[in-house]
N, C-alpha and C positions, 0 to 999 in steps of 0.2 A: 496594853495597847498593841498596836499593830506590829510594830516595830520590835519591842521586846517578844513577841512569838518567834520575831524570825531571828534574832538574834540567839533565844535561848535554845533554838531547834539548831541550829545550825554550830551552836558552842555546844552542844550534845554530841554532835556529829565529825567533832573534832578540828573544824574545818572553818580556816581563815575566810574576812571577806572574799578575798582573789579566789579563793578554792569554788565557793558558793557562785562567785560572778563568773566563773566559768563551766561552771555548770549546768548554769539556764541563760548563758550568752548573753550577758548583761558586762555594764565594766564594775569593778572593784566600787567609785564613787558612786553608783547606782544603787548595789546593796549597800552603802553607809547611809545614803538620804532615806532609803526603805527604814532605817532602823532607827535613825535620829525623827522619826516618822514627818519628815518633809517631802517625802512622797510617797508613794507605793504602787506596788508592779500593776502594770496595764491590764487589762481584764485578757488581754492576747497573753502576758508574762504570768499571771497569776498561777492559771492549772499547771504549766510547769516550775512553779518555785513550788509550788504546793505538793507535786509529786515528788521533788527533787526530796524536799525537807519532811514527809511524812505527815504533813500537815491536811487540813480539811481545806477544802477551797475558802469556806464561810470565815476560815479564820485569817485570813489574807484578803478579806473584803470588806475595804474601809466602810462601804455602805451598812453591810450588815453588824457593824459597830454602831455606826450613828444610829441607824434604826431601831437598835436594842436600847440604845441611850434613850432616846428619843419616844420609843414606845413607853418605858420605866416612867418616864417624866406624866407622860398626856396619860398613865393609867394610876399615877399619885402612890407609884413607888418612891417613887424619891421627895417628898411633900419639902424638903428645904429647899429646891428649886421650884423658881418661880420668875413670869416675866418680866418683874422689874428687877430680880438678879441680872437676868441678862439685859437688857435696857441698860442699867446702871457698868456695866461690863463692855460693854458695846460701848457708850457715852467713854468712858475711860478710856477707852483704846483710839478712839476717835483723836481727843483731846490729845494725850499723847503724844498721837501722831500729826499733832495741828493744822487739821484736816479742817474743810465745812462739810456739811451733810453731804451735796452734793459731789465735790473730791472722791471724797470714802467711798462714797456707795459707787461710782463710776469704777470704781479700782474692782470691786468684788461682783458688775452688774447689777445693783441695785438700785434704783430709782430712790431719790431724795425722797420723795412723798413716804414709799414702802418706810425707809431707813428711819423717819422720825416715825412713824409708827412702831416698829421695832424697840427704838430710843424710848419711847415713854410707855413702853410698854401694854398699849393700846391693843397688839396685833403679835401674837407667840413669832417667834423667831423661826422659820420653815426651815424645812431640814435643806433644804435649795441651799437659802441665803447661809444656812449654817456653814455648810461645806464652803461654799464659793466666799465666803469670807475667813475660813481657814485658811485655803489657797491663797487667798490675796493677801494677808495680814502674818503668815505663818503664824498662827498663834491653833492651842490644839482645841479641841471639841471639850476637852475636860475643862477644861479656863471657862469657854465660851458659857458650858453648862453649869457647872459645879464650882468653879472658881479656882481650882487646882493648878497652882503655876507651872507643874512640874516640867509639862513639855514643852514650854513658853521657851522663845531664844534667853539668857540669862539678863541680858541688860534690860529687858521688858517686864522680865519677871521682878527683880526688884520695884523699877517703878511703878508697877498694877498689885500692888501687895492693896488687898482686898480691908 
């Protein structure tokens, strides 16, 4: 994941968060949400984390993460995802968070109508609503897609145990 490139570039480099946050002008808490991948650098911050760390741009572009997920999926690389994984994952997280459709989906901008599409798997999850319901939910694109709890916050990952 995103996170772990910049962390493993930057533990190559010998070089604390502070060392790294000063280097591309960011604060110390800026590079730890990069790495805990609860966020990541602005497309203004990217080219220079990317230069600082020896890294490609692409590999500092949550996009071209999702997209590579995302292409794997819709070209039946990964044939054990499917949209009523996600529907059924989505419903979980919802629930959870004892949301109504419309709650949830207002949180991440998605219209209740879109949302129960999603939910019953009627309509694939867009790579939009994917993101914009990471951001809102922190929960990662691996959960979302694959079911992987690993970069879930921890009290969510127990309770979404697939």
């Amino acid at each position: 994941m995103l996170g772990d490139s910049i962390r493993e570039a930057r533990e190559a480099k010998g070089w604390s968060q502070g060392d790294l946050a000063q280097r591309v002008g960011v604060t110390r808490a800026a590079v730890a949400r990069w790495e805990l991948n609860e966020t990541a650098p602005t497309r203004k911050r990217a080219p220079v984390v990317a230069e600082v760390l020896g890294l490609s741009l692409e590999t500092l572009s949550p996009i071209a993460e999702v997209e590579n997920k995302a292409a794997a999926i819709s070209d039946g690389h990964n044939s054990h995802v499917s949209a009523n994984d996600v529907a059924r994952r989505l419903m979980q997280l919802r629930e959870l968070l004892d949301l109504d459709q419309v709650s949830f989906g207002e949180r991440a901008g998605i219209s209740q109508p879109r949302l129960s599409q999603y939910e019953t798997g009627t309509r694939i999850l867009s790579l939009r609503a994917a993101l914009a319901l990471c951001a809102a939910y922190r929960i990662s694109l691996d959960w979302l897609y694959f079911g992987d709890p690993s970069g879930l916050p921890h009290w969510m990952a127990i309770k979404l145990k697939d």
